[in-house]
C-alpha positions in Angstrom: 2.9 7.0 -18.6 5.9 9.8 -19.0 7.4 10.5 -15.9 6.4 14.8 -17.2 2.2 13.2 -16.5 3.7 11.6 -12.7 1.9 14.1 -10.0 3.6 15.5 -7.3 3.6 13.3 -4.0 1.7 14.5 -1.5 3.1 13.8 1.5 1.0 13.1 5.5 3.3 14.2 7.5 3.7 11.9 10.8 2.6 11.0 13.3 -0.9 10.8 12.8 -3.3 9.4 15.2 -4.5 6.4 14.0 -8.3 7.3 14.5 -7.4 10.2 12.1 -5.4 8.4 9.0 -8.4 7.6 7.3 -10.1 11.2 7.2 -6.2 12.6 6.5 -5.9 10.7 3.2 -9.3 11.1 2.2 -8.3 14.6 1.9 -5.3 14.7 0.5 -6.6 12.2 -2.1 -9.5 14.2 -2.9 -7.4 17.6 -3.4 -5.0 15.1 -5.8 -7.5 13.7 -7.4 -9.6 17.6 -7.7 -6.6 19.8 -7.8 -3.8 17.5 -9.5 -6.0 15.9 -11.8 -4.7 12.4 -10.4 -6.2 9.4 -11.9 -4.9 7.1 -9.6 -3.5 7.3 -5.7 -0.8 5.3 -4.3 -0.8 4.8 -0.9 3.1 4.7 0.2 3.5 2.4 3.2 1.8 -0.4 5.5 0.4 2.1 8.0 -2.4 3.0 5.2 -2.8 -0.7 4.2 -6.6 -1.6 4.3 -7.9 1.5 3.4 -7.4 1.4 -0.2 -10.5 0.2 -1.0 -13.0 2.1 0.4 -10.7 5.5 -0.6 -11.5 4.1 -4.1 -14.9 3.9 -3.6 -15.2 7.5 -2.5 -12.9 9.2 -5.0 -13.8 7.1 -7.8 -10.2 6.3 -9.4 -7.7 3.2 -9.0 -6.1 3.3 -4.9 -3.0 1.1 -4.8 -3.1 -0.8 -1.4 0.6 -1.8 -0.2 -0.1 -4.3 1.7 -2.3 -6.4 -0.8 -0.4 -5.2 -3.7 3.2 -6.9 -2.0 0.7 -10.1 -1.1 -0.3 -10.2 -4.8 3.2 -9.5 -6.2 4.6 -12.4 -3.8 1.9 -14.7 -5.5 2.9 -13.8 -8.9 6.5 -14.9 -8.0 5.3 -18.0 -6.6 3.8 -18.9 -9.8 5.7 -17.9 -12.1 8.6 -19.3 -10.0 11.2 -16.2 -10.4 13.1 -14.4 -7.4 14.9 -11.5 -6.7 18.1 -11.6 -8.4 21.0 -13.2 -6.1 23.6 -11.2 -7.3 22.4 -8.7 -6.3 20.9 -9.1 -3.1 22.5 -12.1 -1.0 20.2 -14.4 1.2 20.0 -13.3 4.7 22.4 -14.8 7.5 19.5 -15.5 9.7 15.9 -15.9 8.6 13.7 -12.9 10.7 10.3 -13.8 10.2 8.2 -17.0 10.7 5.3 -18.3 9.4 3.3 -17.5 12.5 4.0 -14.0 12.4 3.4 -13.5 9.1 0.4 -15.2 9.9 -1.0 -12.6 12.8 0.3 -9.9 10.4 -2.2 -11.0 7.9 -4.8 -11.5 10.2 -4.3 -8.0 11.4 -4.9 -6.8 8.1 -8.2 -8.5 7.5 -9.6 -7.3 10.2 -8.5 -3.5 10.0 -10.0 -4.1 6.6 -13.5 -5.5 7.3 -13.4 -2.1 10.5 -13.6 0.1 7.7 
């Protein structure tokens, strides 16, 4: 796609009360989608992450989900056994995150998903 057919970003301003996110970027998606002429949405950071698919039941056109898109893309690394580049980006002094957390995090995610 030329970057001249990219359309604008529309941008939720924050906070937003949770209860509230979902019927937010229904709207904004719609006005993209009628307005814009968007044929796809992208939601832009984990705070939307398991909406995407029932947003793309409703409006009818591709929703990108950040959370399962960054699962998926993680898997595709795994298999095809590539990395990030380590010139570029050095290996942490201390590892952050453990399994278990990672874990709950997923958990969390299935379950905001099944809510909606």
């Amino acid at each position: 796609i030329p970057v001249s057919e990219i359309k604008p970003i529309c941008d939720i301003r924050g906070p937003i009360e949770e209860s509230r996110i979902y019927k937010v970027l229904l709207s904004e998606s719609e006005r993209a989608v009628k307005e814009d002429g968007a044929h796809a949405i992208v939601l832009h950071c984990l705070g939307m992450a398991g909406f995407g698919e029932i947003l793309q039941q409703k409006l009818n056109v591709p929703v990108i989900d950040p959370a399962f898109l960054a699962v998926k893309y993680a898997e595709m690394l795994a298999i095809l056994k590539l990395s990030h580049s380590r010139r570029s980006y050095a290996l942490p002094k201390t590892k952050g995150v453990t399994m278990s957390q990672i874990e709950a995090a997923s958990k969390e995610i299935r379950e905001l998903r099944n809510g909606w």
